[in-house]
PDB file with SEQRES, HELIX, SHEET and CRYST1 records, atoms N, CA, C and O in Angstrom:
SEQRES   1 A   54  UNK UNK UNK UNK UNK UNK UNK UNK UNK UNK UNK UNK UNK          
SEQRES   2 A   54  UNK UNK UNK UNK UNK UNK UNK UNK UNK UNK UNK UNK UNK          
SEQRES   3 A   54  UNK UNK UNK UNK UNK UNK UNK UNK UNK UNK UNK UNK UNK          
SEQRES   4 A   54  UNK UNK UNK UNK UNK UNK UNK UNK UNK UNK UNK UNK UNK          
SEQRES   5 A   54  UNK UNK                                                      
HELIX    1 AA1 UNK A    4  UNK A   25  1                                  22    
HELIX    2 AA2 UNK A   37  UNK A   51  1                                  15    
CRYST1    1.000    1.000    1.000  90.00  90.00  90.00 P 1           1          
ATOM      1  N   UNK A   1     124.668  28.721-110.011  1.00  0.00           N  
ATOM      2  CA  UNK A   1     123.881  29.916-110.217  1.00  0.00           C  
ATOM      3  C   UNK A   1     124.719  30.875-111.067  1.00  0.00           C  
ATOM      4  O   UNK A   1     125.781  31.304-110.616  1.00  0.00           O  
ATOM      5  N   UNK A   2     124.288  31.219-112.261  1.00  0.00           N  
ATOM      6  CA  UNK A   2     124.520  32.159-113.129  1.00  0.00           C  
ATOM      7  C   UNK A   2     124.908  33.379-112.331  1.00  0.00           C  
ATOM      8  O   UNK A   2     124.947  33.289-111.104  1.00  0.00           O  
ATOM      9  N   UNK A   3     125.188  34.475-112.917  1.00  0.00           N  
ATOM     10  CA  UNK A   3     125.320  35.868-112.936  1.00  0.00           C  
ATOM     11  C   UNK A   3     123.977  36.488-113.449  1.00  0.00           C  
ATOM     12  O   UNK A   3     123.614  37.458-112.783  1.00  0.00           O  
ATOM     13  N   UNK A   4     123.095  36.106-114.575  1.00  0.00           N  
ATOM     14  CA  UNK A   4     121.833  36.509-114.562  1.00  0.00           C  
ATOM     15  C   UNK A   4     120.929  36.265-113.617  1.00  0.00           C  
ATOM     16  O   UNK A   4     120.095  37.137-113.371  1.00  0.00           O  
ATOM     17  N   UNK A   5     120.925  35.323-113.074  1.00  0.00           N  
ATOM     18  CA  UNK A   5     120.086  34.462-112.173  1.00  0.00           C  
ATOM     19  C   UNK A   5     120.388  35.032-110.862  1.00  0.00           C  
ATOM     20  O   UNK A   5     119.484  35.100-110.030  1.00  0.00           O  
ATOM     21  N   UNK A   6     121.674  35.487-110.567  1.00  0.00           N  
ATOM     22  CA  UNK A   6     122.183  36.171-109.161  1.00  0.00           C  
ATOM     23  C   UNK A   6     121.065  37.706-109.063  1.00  0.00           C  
ATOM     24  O   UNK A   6     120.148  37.915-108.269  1.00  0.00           O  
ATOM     25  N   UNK A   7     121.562  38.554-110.146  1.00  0.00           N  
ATOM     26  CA  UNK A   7     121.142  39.867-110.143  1.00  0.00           C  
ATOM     27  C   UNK A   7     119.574  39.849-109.943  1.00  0.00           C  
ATOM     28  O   UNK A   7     118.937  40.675-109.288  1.00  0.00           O  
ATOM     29  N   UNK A   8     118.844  38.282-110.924  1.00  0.00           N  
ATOM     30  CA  UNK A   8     117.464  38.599-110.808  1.00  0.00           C  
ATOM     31  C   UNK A   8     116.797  38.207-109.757  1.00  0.00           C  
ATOM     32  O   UNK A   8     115.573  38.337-109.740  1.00  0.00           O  
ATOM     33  N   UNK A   9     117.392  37.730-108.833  1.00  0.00           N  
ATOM     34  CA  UNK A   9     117.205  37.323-107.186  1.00  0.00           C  
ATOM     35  C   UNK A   9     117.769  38.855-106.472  1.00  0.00           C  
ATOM     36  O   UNK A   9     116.918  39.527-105.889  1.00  0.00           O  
ATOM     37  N   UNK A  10     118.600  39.157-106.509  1.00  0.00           N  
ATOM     38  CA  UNK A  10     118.687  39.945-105.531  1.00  0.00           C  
ATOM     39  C   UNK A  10     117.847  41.419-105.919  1.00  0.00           C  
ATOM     40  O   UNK A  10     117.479  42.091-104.955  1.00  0.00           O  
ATOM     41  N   UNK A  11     117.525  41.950-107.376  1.00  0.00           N  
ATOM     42  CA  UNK A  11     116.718  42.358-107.246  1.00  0.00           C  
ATOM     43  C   UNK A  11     115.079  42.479-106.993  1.00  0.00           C  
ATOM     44  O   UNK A  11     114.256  43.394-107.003  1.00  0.00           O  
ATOM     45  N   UNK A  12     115.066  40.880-106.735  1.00  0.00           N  
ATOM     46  CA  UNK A  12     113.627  40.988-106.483  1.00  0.00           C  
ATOM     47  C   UNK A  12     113.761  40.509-104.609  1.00  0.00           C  
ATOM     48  O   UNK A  12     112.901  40.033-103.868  1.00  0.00           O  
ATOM     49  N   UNK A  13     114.455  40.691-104.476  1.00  0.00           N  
ATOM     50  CA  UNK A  13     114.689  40.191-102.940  1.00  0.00           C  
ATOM     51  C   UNK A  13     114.717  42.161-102.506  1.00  0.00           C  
ATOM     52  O   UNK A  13     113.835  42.579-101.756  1.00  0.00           O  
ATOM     53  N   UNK A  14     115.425  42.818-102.879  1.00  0.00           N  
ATOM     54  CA  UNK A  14     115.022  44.281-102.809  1.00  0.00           C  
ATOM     55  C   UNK A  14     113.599  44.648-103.214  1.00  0.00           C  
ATOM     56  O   UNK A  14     113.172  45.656-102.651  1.00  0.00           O  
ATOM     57  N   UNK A  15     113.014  44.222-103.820  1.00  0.00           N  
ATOM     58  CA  UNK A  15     111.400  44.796-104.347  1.00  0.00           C  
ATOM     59  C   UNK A  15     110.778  44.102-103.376  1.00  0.00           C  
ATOM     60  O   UNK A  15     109.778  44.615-102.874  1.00  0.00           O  
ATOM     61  N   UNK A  16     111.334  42.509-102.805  1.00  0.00           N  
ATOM     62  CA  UNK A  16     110.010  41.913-101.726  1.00  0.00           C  
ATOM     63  C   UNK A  16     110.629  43.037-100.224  1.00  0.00           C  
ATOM     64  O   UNK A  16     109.860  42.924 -99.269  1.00  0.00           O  
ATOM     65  N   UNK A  17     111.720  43.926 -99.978  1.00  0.00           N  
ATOM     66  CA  UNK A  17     112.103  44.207 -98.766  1.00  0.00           C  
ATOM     67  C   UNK A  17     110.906  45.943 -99.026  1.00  0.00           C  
ATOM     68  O   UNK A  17     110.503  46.456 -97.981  1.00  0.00           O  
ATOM     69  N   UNK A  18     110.548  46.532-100.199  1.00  0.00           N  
ATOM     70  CA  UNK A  18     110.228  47.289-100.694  1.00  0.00           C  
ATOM     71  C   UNK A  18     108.582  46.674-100.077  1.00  0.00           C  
ATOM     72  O   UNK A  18     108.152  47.162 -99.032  1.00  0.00           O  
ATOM     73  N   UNK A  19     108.006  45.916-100.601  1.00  0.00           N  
ATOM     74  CA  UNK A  19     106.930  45.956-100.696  1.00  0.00           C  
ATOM     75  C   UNK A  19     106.553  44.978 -99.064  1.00  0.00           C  
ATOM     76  O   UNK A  19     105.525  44.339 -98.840  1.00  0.00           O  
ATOM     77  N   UNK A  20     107.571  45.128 -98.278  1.00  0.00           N  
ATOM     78  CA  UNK A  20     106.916  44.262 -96.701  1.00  0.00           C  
ATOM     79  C   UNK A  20     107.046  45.711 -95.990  1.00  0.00           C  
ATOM     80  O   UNK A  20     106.221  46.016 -95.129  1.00  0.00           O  
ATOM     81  N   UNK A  21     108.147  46.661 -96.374  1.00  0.00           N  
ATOM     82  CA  UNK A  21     107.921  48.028 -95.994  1.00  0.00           C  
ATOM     83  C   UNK A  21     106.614  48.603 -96.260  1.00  0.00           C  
ATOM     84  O   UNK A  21     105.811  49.005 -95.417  1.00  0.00           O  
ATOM     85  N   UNK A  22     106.510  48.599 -97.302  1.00  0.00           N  
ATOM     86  CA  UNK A  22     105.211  49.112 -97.682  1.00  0.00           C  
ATOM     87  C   UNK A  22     103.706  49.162 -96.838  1.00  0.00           C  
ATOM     88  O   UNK A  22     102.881  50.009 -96.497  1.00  0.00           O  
ATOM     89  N   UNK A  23     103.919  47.652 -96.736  1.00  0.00           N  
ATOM     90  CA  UNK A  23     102.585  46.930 -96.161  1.00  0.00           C  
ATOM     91  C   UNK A  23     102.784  47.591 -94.204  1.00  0.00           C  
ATOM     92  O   UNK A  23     102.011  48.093 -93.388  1.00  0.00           O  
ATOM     93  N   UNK A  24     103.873  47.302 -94.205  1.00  0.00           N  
ATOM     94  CA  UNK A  24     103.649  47.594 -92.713  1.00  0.00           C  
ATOM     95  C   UNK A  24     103.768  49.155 -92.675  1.00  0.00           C  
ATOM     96  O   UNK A  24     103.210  49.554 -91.653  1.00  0.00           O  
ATOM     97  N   UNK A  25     104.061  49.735 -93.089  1.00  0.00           N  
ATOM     98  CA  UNK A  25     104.099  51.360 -93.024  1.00  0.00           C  
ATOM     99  C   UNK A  25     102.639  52.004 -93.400  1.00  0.00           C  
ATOM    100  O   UNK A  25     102.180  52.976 -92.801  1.00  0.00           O  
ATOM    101  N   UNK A  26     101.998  51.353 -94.438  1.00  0.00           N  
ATOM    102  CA  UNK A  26     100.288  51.426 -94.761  1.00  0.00           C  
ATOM    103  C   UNK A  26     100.052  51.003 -93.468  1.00  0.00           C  
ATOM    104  O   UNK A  26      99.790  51.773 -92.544  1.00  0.00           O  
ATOM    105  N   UNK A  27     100.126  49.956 -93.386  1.00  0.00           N  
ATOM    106  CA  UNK A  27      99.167  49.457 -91.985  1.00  0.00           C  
ATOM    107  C   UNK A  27      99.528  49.856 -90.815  1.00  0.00           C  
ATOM    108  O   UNK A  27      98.516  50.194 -90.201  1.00  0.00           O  
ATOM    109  N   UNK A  28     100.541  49.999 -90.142  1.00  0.00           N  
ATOM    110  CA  UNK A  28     100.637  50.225 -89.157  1.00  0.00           C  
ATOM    111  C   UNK A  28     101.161  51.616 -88.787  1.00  0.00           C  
ATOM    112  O   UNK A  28     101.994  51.661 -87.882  1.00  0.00           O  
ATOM    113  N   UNK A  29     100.903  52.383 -89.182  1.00  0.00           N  
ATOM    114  CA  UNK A  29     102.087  53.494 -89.151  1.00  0.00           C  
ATOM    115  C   UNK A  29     101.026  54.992 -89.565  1.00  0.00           C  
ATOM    116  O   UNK A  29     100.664  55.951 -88.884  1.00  0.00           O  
ATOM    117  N   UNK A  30     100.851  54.701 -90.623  1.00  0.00           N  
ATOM    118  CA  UNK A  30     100.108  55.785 -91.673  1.00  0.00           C  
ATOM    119  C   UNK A  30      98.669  55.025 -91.444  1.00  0.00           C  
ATOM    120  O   UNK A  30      98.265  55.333 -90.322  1.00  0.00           O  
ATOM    121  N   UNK A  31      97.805  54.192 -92.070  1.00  0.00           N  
ATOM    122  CA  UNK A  31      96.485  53.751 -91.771  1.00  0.00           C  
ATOM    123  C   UNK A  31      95.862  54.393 -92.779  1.00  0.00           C  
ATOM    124  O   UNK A  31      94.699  54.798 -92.800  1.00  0.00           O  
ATOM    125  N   UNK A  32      96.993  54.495 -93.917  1.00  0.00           N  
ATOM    126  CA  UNK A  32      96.462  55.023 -94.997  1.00  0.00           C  
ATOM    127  C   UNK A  32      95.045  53.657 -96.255  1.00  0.00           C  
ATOM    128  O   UNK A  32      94.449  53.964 -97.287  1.00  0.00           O  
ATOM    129  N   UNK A  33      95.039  52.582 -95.653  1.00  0.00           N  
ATOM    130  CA  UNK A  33      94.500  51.363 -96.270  1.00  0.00           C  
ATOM    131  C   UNK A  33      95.169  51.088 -97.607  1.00  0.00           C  
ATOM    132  O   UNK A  33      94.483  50.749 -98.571  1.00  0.00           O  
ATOM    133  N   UNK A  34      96.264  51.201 -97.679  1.00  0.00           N  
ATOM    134  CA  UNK A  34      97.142  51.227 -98.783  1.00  0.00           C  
ATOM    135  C   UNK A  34      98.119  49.459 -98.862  1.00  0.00           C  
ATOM    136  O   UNK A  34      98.809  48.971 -99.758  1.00  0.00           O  
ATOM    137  N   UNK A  35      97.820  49.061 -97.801  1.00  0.00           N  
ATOM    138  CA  UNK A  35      98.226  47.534 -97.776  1.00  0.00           C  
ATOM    139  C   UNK A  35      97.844  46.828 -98.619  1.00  0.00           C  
ATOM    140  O   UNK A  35      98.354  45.712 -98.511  1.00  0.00           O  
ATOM    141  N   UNK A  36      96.886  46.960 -99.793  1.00  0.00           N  
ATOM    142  CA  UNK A  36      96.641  46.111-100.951  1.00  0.00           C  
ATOM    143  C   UNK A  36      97.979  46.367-101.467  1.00  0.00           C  
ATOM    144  O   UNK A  36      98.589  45.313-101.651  1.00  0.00           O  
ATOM    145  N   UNK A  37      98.569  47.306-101.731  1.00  0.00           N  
ATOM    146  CA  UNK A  37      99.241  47.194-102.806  1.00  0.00           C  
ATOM    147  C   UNK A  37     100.979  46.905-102.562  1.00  0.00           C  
ATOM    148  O   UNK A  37     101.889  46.975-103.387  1.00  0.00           O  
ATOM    149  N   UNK A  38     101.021  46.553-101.072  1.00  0.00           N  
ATOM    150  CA  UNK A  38     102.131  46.080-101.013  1.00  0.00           C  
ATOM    151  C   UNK A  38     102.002  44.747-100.968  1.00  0.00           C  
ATOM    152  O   UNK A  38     102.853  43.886-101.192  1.00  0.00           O  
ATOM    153  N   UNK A  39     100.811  44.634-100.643  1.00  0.00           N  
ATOM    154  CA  UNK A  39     100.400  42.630-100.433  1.00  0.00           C  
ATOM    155  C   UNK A  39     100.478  42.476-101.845  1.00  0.00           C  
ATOM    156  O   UNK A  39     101.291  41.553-101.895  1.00  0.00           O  
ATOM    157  N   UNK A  40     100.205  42.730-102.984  1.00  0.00           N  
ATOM    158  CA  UNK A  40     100.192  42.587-104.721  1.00  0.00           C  
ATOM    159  C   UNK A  40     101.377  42.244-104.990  1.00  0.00           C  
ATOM    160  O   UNK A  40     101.706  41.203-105.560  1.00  0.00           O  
ATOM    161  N   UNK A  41     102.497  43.594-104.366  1.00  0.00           N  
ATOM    162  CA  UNK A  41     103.747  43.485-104.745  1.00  0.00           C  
ATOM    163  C   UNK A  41     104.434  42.685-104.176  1.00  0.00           C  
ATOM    164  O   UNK A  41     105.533  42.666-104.729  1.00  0.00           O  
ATOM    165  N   UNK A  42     104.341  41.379-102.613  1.00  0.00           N  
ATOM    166  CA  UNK A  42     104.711  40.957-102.530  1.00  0.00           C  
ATOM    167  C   UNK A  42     104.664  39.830-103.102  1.00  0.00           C  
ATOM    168  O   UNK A  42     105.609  39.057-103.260  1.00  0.00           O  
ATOM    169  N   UNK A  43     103.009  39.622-103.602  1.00  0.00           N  
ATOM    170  CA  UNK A  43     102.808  38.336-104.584  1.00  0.00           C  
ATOM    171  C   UNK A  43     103.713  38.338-105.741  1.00  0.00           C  
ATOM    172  O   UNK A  43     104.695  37.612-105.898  1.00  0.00           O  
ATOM    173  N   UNK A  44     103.340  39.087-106.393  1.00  0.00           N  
ATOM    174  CA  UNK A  44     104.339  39.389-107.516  1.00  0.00           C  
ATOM    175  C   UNK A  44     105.693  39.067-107.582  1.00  0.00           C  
ATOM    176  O   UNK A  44     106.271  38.509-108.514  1.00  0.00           O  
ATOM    177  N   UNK A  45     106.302  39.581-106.194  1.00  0.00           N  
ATOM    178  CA  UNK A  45     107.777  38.678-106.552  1.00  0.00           C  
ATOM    179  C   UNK A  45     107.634  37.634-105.943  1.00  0.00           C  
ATOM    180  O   UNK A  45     108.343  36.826-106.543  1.00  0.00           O  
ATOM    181  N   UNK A  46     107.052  37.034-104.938  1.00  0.00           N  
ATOM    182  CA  UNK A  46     107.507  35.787-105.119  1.00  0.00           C  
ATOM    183  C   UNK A  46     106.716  34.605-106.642  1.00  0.00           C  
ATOM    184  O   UNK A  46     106.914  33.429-106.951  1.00  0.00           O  
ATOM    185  N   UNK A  47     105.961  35.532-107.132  1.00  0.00           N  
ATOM    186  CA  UNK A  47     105.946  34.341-108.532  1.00  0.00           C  
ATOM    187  C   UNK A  47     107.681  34.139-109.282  1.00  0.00           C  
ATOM    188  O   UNK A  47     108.378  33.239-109.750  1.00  0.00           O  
ATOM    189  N   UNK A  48     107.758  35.680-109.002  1.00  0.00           N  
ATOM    190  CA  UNK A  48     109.233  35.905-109.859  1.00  0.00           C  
ATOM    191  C   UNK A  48     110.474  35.244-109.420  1.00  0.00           C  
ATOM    192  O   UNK A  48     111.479  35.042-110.101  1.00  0.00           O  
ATOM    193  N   UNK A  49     110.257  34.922-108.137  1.00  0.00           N  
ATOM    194  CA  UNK A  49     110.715  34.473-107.296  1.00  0.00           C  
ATOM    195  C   UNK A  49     111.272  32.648-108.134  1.00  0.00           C  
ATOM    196  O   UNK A  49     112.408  32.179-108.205  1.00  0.00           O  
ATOM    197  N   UNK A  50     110.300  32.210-108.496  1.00  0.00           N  
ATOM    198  CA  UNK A  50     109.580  31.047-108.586  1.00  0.00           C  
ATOM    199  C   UNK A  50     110.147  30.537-109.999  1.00  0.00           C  
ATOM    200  O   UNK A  50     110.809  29.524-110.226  1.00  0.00           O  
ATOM    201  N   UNK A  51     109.522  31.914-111.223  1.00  0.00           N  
ATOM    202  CA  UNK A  51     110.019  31.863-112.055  1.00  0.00           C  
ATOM    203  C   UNK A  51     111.393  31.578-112.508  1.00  0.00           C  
ATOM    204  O   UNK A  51     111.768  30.683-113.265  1.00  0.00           O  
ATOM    205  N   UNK A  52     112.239  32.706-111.775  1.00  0.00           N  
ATOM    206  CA  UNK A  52     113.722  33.052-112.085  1.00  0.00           C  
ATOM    207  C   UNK A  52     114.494  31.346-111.115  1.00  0.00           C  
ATOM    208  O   UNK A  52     115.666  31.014-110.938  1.00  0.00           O  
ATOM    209  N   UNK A  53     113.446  30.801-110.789  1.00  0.00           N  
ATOM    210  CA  UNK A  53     114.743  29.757-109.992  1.00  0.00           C  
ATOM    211  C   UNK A  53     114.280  28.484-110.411  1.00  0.00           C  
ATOM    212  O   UNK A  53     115.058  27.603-110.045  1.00  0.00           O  
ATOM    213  N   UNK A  54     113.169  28.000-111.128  1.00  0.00           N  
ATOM    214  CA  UNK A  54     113.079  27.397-111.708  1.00  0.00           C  
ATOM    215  C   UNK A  54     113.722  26.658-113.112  1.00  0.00           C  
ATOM    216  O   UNK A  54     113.141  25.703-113.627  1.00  0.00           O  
TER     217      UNK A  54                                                      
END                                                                             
């Protein structure tokens, strides 16, 4: 594993810890119905996820 490949994992490993906060703080917490958009953002990285380790 590269040094590019390190940084672009661990920052998307911070954006998926970002966006499971999200979801549960919308949902459970606030009840603001704002959980779409952490469920998006969790899709999102794990494509990137997918991408970057491929």
């Amino acid at each position: 594993m590269d040094k590019r490949q390190l940084a672009a994992n661990l920052i998307l490993g911070a954006l998926l810890f970002v966006g499971v906060a999200h979801t549960l703080l919308a949902t459970l917490v606030f009840d603001t119905g704002l959980e779409e958009v952490g469920v998006l953002l969790i899709g999102v990285v794990l494509v990137g996820f997918a991408l970057v380790n491929l």
